[in-house]
N, C-alpha and C positions, 0 to 999 in steps of 0.2 A: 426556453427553459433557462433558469436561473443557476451560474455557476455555485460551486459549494464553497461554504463558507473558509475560511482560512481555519478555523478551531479543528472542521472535519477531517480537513488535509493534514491536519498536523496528529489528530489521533490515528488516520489513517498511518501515519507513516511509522507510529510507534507502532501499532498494531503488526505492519509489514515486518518491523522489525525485530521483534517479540518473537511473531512467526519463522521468521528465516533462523534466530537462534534455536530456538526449542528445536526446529527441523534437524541442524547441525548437530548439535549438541545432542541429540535423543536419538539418531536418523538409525541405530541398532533395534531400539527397544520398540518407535513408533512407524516407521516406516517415511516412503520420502510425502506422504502427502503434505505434513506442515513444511515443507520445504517448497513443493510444488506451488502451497496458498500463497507462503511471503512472496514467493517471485510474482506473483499473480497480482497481489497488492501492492507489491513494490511499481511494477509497470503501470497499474492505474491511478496511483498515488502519484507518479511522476506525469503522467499525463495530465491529471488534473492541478498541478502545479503548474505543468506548463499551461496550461489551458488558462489560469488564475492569472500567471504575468503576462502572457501575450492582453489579454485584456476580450479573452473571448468570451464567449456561453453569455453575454450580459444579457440577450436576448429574452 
């Protein structure tokens, strides 16, 4: 399987990001789930960054 591209990881990480504010920022009105997502995408966004510099998934 084919690691992901560098454009993905980088939307992912806005996305994470996005998410973790609205979570914070909202967490009265929407509850903790967009908080729960960004942490969720933040760990698989850094994994797959780490994954991209080790130089793995090239497979």
């Amino acid at each position: 399987m084919r690691g992901l591209p560098a454009w993905m990881i980088l939307t992912l990480g806005v996305l994470a990001a996005v998410m973790l504010y609205v979570g914070y920022d909202e967490r009265h009105h929407v509850g903790p789930f967009p908080m729960i997502l960004g942490v969720l995408w933040a760990v698989f966004t850094l994994a797959a960054a780490g994954a991209k510099a080790r130089g793995g998934a090239e497979t």
